[in-house]
Structure formats: structure tokens, C-alpha cells
Residue frames as a rotation matrix with the C-alpha (Angstrom) as fourth column:
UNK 1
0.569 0.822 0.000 0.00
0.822 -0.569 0.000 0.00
0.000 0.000 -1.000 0.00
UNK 2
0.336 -0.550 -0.764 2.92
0.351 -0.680 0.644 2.27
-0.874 -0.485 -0.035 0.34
UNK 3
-0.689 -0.477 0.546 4.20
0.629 -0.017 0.777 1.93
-0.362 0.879 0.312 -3.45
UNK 4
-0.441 0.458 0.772 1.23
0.868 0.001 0.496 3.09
0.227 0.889 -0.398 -4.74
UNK 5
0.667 0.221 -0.712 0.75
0.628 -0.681 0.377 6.14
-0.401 -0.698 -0.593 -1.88
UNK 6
-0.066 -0.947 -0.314 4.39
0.517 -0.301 0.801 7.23
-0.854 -0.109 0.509 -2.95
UNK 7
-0.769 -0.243 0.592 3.77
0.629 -0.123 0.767 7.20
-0.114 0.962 0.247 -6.55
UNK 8
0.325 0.847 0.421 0.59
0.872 -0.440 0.213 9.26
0.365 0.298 -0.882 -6.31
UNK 9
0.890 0.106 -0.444 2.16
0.280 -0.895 0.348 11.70
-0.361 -0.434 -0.826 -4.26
UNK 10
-0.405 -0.911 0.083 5.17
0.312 -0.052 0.949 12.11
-0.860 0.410 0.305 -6.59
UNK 11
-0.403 0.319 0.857 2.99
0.893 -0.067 0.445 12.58
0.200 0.945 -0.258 -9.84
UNK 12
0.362 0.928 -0.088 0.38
0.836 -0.281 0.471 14.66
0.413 -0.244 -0.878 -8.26
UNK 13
0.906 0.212 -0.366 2.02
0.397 -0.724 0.563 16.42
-0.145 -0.656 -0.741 -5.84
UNK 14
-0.176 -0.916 -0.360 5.45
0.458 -0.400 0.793 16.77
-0.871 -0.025 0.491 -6.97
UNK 15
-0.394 0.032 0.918 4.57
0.812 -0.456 0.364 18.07
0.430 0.890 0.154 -10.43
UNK 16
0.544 0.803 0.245 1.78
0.801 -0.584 0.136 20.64
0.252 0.123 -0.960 -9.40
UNK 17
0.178 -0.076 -0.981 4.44
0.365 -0.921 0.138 23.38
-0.914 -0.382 -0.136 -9.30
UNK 18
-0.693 -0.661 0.288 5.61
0.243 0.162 0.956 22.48
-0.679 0.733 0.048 -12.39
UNK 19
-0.557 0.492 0.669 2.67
0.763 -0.013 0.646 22.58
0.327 0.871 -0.368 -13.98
UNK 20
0.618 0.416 -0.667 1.06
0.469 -0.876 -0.111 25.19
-0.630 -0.244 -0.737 -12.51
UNK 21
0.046 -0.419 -0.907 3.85
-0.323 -0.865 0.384 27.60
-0.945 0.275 -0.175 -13.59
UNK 22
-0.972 -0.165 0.167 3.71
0.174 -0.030 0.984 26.16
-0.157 0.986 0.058 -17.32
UNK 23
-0.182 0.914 0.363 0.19
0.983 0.182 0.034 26.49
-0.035 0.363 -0.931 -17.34
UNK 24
0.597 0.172 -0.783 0.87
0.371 -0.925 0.080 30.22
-0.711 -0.338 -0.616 -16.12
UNK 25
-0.572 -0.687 -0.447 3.52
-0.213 -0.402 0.891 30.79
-0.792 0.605 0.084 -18.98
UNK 26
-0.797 0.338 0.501 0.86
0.604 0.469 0.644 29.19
-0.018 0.816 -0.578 -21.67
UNK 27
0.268 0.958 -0.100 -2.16
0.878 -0.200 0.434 30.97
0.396 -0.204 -0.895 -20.53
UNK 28
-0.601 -0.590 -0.539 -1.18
0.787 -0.555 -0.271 34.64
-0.140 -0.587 0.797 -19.84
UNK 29
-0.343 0.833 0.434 -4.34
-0.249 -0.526 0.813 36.23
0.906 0.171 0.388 -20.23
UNK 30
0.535 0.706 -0.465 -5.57
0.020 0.539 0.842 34.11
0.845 -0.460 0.274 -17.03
UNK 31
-0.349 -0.711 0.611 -3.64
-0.545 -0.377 -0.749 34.94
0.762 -0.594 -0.256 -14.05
UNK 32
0.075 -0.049 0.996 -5.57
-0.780 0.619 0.089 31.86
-0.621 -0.784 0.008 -12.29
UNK 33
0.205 -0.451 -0.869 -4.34
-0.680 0.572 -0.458 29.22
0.704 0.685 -0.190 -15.26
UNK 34
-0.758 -0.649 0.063 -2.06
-0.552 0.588 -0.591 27.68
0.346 -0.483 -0.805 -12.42
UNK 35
-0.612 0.042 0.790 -4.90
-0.722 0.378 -0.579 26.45
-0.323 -0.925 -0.201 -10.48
UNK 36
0.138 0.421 -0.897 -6.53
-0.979 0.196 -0.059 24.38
0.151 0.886 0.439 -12.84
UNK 37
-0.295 -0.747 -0.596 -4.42
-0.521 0.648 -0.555 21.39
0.801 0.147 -0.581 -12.36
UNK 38
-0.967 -0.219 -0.133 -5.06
0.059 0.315 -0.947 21.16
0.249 -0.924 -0.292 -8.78
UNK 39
-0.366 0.785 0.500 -8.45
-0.714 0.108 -0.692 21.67
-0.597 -0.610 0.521 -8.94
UNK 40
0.036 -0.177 -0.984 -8.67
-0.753 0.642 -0.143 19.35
0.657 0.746 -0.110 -12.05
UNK 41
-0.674 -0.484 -0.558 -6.97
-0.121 0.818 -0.562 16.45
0.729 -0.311 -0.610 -9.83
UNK 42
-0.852 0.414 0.321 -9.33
-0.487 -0.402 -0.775 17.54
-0.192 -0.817 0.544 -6.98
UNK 43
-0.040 0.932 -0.359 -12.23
-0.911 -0.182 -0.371 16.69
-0.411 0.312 0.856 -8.85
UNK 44
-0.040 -0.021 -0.999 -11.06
-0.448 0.894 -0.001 13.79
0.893 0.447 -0.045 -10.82
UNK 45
-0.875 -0.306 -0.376 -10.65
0.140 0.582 -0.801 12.42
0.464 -0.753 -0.467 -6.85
UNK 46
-0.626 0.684 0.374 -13.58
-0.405 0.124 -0.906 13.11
-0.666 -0.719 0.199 -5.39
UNK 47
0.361 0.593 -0.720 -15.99
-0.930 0.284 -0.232 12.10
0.067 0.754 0.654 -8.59
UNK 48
-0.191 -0.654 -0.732 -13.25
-0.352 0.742 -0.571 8.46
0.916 0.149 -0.372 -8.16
UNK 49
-1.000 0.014 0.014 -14.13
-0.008 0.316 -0.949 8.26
-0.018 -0.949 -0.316 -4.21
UNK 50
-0.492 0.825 0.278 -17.61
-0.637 -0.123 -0.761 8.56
-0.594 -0.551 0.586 -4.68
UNK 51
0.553 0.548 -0.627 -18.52
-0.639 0.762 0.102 6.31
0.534 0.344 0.772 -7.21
UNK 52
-0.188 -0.913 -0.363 -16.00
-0.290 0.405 -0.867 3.72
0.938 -0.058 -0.341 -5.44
UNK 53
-0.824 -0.005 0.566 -16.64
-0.565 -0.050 -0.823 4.33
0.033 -0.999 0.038 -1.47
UNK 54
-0.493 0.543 -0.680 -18.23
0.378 0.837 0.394 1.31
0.783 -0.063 -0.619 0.00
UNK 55
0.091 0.089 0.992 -20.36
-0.830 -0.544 0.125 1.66
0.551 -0.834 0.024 3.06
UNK 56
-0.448 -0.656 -0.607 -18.48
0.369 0.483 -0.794 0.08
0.814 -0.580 0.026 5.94
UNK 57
-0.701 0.062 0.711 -20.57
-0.676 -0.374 -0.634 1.59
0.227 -0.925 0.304 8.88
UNK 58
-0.095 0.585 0.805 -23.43
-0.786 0.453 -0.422 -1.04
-0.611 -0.673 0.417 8.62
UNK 59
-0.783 -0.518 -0.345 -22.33
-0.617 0.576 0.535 -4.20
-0.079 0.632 -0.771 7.05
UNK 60
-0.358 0.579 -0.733 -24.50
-0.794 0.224 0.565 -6.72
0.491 0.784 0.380 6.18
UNK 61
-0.249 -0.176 0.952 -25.82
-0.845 0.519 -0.125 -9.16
-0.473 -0.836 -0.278 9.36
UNK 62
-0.156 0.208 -0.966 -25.41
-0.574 0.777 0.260 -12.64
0.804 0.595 -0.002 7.82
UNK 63
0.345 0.199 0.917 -27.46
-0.922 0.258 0.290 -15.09
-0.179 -0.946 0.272 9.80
């Protein structure tokens, strides 16, 4: 479970300066360009946890 923590926060979170500031050198009319990305990823995660998320507070009572 750790490999696949690591590697998300490396893509995700190491890039997003990177891209932010190319997105801010491509898009210079838009002086919020940068945040795209991060909300972009935002979204793609929650829209991924909610179809996904199980409910785990009242399991099923097998007799």
C-alpha cells in the first residue's frame, strides 16, 4: 500500500508546481491558469471516491 501512496504523491504532488507555472507561462491572459491542475486532480478524486466508497458503517448481518 505504500508503493502506490508514494507514486501518487510524486505525480500529483510533486509536479503541481511544475505545472502550474507552465500552465501560467501558456495561458497569460488568465492569471488563475495555475490552479486548474489542482483543482482538475481535486475533482477527478472526489468524482473516483464517490462512485468507489463502500459503506463500511453497517455491514451486512449474515445469519
Amino acid at each position: 500500500m505504500s508503493l502506490p501512496y508514494h507514486i501518487g504523491n510524486g505525480v500529483f504532488g510533486g509536479l503541481t508546481p511544475f505545472i502550474a507555472t507552465l500552465l501560467t507561462t501558456i495561458y497569460t491572459n488568465d492569471k488563475l491558469a495555475g490552479l486548474m491542475y489542482p483543482i482538475i486532480v481535486a475533482a477527478l478524486c472526489l468524482v473516483i471516491g464517490t462512485l468507489y466508497i463502500q459503506n463500511k458503517i453497517d455491514p451486512p448481518i449474515e445469519a
